[in-house]
N, CA, C and O atoms as a CHARMM CRD file, in Angstrom:
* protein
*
  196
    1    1 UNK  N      0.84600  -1.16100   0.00000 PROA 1      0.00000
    2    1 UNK  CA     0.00000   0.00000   0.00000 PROA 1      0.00000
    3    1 UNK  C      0.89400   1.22700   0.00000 PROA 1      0.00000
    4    1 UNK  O      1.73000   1.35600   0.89400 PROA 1      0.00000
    5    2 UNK  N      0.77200   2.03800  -0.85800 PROA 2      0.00000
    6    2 UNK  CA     1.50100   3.66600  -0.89400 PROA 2      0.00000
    7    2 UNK  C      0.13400   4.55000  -0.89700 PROA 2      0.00000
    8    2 UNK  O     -1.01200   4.63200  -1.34000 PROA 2      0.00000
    9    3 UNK  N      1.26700   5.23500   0.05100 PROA 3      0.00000
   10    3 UNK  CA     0.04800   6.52100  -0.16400 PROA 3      0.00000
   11    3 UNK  C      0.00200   7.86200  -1.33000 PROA 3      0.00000
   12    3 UNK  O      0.93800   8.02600  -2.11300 PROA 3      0.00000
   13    4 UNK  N     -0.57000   8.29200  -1.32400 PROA 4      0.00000
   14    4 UNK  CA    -1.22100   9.15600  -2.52200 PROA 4      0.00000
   15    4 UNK  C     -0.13800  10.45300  -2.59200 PROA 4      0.00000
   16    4 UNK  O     -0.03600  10.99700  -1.49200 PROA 4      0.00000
   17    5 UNK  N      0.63300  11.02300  -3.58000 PROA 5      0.00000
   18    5 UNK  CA     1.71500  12.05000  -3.50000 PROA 5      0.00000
   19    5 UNK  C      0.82000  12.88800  -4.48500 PROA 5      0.00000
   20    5 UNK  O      0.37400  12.32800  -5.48700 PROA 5      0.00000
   21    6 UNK  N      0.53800  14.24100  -4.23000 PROA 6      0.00000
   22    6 UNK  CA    -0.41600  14.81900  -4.90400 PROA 6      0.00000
   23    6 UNK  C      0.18300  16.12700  -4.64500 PROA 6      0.00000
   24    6 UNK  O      0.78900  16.30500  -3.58800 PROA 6      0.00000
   25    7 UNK  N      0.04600  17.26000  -5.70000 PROA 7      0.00000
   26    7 UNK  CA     0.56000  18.63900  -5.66900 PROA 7      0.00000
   27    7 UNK  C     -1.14900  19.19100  -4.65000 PROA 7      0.00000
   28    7 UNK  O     -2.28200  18.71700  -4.72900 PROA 7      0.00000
   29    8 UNK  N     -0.54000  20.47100  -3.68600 PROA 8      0.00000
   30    8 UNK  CA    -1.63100  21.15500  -3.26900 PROA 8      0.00000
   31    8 UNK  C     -2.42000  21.72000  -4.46800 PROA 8      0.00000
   32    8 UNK  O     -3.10800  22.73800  -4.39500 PROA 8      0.00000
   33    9 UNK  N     -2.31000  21.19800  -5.24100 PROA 9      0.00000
   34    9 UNK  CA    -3.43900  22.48700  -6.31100 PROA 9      0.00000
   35    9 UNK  C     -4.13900  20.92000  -6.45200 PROA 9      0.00000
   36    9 UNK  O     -5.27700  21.24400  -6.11100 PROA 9      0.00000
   37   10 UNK  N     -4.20000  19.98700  -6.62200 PROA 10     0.00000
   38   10 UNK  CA    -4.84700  18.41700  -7.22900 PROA 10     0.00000
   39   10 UNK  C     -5.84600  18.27000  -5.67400 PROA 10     0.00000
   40   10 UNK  O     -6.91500  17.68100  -5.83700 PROA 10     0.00000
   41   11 UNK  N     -5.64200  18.60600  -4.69900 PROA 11     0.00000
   42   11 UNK  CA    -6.32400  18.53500  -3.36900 PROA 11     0.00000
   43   11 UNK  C     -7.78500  18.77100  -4.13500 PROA 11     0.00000
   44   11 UNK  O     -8.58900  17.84300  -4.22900 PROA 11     0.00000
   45   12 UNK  N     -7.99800  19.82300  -4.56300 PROA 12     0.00000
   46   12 UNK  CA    -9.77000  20.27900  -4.48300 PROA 12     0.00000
   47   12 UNK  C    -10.18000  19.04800  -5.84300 PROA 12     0.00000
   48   12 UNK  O    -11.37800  18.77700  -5.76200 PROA 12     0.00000
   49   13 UNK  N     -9.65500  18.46800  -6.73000 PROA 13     0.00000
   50   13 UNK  CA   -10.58000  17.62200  -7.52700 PROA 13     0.00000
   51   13 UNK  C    -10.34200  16.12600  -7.07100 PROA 13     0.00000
   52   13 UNK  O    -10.45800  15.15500  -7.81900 PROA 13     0.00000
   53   14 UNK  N    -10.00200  16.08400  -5.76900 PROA 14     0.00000
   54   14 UNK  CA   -10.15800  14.72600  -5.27100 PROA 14     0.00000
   55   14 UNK  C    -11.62500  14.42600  -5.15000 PROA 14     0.00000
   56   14 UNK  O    -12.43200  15.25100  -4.72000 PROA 14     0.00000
   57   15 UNK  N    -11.99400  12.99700  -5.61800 PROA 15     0.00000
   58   15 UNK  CA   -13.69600  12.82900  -5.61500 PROA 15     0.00000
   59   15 UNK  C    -13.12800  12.05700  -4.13900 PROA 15     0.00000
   60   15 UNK  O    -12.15100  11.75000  -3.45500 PROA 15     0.00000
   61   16 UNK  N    -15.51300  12.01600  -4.37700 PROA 16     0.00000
   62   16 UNK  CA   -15.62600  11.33200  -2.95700 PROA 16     0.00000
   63   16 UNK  C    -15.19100   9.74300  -2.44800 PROA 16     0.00000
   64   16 UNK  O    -15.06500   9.26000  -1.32200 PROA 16     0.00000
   65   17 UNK  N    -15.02700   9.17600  -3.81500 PROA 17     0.00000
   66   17 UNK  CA   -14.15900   7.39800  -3.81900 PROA 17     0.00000
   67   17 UNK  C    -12.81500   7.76900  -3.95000 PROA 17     0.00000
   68   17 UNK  O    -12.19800   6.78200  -3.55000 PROA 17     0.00000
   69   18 UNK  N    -11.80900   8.84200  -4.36400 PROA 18     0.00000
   70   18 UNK  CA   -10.96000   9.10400  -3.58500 PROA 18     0.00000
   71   18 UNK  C    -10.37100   9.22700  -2.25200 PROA 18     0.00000
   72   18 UNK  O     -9.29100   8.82200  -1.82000 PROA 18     0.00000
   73   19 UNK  N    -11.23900   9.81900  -1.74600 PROA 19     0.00000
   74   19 UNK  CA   -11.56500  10.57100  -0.10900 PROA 19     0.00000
   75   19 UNK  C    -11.70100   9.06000   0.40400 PROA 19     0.00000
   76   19 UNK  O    -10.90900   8.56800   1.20700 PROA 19     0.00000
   77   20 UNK  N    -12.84300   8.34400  -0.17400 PROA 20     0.00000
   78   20 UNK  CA   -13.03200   6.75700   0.54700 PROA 20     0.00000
   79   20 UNK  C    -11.58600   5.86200   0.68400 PROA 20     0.00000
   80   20 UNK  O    -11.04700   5.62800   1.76500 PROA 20     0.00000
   81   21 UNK  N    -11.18200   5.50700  -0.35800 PROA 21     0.00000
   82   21 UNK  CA   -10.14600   4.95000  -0.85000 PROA 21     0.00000
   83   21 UNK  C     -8.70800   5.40300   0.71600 PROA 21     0.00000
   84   21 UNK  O     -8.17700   4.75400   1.61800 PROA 21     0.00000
   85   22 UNK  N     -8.65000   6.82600   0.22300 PROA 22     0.00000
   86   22 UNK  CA    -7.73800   7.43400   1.50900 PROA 22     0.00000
   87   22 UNK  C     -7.97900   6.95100   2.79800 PROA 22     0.00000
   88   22 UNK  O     -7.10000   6.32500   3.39000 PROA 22     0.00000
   89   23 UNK  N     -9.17800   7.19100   3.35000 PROA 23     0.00000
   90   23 UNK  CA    -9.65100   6.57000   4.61600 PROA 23     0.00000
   91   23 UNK  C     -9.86800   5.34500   4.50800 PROA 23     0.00000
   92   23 UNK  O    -10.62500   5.06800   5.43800 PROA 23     0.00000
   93   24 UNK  N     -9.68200   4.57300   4.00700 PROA 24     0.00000
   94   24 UNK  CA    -9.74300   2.86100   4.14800 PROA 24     0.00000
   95   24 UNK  C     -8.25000   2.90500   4.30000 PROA 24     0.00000
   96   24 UNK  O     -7.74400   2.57000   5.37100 PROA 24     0.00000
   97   25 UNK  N     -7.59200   3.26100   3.38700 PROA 25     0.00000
   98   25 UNK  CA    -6.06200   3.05700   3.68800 PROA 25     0.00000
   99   25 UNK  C     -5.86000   3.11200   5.27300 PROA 25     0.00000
  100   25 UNK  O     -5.41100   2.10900   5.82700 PROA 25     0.00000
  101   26 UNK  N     -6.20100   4.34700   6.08400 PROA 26     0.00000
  102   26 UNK  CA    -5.76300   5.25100   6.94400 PROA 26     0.00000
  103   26 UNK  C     -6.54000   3.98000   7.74500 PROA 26     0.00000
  104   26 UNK  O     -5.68500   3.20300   8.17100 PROA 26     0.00000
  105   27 UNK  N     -7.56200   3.65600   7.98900 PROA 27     0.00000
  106   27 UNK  CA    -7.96900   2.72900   8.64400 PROA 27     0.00000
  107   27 UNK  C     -7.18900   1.44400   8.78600 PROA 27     0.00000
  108   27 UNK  O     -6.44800   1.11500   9.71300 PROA 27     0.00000
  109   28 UNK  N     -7.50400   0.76900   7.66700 PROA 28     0.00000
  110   28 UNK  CA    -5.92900  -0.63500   7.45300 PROA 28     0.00000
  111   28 UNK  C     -4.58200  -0.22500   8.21200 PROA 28     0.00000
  112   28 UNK  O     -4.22200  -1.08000   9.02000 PROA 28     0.00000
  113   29 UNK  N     -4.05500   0.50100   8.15500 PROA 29     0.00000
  114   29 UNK  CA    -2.65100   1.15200   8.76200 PROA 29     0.00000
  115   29 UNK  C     -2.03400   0.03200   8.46000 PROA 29     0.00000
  116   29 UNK  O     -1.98400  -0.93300   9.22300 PROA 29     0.00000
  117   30 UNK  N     -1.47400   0.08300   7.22400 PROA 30     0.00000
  118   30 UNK  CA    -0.84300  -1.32800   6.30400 PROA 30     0.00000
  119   30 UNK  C      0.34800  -0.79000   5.50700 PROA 30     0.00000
  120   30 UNK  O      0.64500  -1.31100   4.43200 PROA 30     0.00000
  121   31 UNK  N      0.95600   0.12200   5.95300 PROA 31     0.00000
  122   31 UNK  CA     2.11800   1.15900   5.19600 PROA 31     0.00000
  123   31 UNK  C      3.14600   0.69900   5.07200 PROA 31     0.00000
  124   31 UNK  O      3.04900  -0.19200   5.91600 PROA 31     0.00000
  125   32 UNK  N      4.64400   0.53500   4.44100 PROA 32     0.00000
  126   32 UNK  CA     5.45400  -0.63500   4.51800 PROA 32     0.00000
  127   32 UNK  C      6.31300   0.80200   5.72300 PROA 32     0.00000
  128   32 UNK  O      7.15200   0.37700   6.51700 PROA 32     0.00000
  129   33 UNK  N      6.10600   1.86000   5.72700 PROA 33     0.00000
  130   33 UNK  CA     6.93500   3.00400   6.55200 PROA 33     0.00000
  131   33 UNK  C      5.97700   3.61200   7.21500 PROA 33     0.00000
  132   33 UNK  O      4.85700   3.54000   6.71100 PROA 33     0.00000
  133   34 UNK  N      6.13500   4.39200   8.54400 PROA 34     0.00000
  134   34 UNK  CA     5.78900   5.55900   8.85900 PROA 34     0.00000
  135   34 UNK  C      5.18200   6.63900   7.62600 PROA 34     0.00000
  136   34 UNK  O      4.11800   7.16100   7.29300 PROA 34     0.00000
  137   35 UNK  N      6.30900   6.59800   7.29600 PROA 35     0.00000
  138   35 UNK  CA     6.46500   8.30200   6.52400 PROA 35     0.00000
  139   35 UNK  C      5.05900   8.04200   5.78600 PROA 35     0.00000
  140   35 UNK  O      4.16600   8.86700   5.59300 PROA 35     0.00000
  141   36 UNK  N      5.09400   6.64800   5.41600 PROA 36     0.00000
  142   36 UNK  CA     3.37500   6.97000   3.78400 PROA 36     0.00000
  143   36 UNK  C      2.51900   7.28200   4.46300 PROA 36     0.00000
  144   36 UNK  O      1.84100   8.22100   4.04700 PROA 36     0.00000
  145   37 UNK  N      2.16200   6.70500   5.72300 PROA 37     0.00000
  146   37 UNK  CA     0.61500   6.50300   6.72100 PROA 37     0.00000
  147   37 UNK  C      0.92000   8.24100   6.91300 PROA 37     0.00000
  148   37 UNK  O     -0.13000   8.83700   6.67300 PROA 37     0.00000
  149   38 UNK  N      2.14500   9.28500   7.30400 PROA 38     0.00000
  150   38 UNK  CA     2.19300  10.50900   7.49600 PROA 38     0.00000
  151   38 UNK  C      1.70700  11.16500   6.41800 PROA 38     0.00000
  152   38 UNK  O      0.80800  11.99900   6.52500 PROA 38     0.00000
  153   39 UNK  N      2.23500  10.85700   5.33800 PROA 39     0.00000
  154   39 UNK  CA     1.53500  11.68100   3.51600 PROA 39     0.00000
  155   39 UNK  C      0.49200  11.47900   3.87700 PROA 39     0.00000
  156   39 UNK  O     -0.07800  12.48300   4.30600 PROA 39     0.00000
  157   40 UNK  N     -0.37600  10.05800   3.91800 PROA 40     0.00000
  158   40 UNK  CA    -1.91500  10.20600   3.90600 PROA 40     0.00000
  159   40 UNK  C     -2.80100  11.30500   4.95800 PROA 40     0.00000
  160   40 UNK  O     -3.69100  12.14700   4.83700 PROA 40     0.00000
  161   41 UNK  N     -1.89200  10.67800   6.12100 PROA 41     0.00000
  162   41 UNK  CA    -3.06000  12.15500   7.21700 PROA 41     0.00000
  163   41 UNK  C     -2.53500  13.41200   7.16500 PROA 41     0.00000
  164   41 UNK  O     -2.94000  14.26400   7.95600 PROA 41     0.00000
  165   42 UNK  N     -1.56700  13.69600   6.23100 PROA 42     0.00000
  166   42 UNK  CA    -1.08500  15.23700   5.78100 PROA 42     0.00000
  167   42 UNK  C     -2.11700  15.51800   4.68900 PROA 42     0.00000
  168   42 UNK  O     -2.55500  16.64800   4.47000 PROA 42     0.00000
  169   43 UNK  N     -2.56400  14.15800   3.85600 PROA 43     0.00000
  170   43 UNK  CA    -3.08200  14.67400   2.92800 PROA 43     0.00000
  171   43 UNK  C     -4.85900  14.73600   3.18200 PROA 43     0.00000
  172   43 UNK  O     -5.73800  15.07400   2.39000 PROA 43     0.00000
  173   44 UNK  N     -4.92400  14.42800   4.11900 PROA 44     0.00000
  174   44 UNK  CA    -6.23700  13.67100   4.73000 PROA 44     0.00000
  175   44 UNK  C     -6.75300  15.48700   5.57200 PROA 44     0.00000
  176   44 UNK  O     -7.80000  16.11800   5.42500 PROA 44     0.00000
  177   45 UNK  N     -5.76100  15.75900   6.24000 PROA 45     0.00000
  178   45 UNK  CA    -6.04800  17.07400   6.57100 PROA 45     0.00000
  179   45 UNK  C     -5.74500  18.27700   5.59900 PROA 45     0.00000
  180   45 UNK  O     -5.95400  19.46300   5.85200 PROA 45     0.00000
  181   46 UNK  N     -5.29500  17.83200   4.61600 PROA 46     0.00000
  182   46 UNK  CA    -5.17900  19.44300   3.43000 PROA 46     0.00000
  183   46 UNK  C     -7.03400  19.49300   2.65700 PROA 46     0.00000
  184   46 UNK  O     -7.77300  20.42900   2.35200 PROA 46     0.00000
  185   47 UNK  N     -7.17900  17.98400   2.59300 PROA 47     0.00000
  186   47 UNK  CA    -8.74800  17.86800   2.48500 PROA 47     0.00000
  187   47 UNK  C     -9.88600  18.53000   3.22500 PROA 47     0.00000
  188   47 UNK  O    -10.74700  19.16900   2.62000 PROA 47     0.00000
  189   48 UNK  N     -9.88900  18.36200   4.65700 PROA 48     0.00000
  190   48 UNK  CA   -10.41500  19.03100   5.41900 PROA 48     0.00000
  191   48 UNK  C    -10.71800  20.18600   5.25500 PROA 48     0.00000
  192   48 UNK  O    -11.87300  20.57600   5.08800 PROA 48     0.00000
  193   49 UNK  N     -9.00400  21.39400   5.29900 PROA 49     0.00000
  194   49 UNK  CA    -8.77800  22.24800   5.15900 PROA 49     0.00000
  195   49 UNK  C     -9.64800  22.99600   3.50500 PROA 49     0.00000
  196   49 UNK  O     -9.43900  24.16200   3.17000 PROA 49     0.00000
């Protein structure tokens, strides 16, 4: 499982089976590192934002 490397401008046309997809990852916590599970809830909160 890798997580998603995305420029801040690609943030706003993430769909909602994107968004799903992300949070299933984030749920599984199946990352072969730290650092990917960190991209995802970096990227998980630029969403929010």
């Amino acid at each position: 499982m890798s997580a998603l490397n995305l420029e801040k401008e690609k943030v706003g046309v993430l769909t909602e089976a994107d968004v799903a997809t992300l949070a299933a990852r984030l749920e599984q916590d199946d990352y072969p590192n730290a650092f990917e599970g960190l991209n995802d809830w970096h990227l998980l909160r630029a969403i929010a934002f």
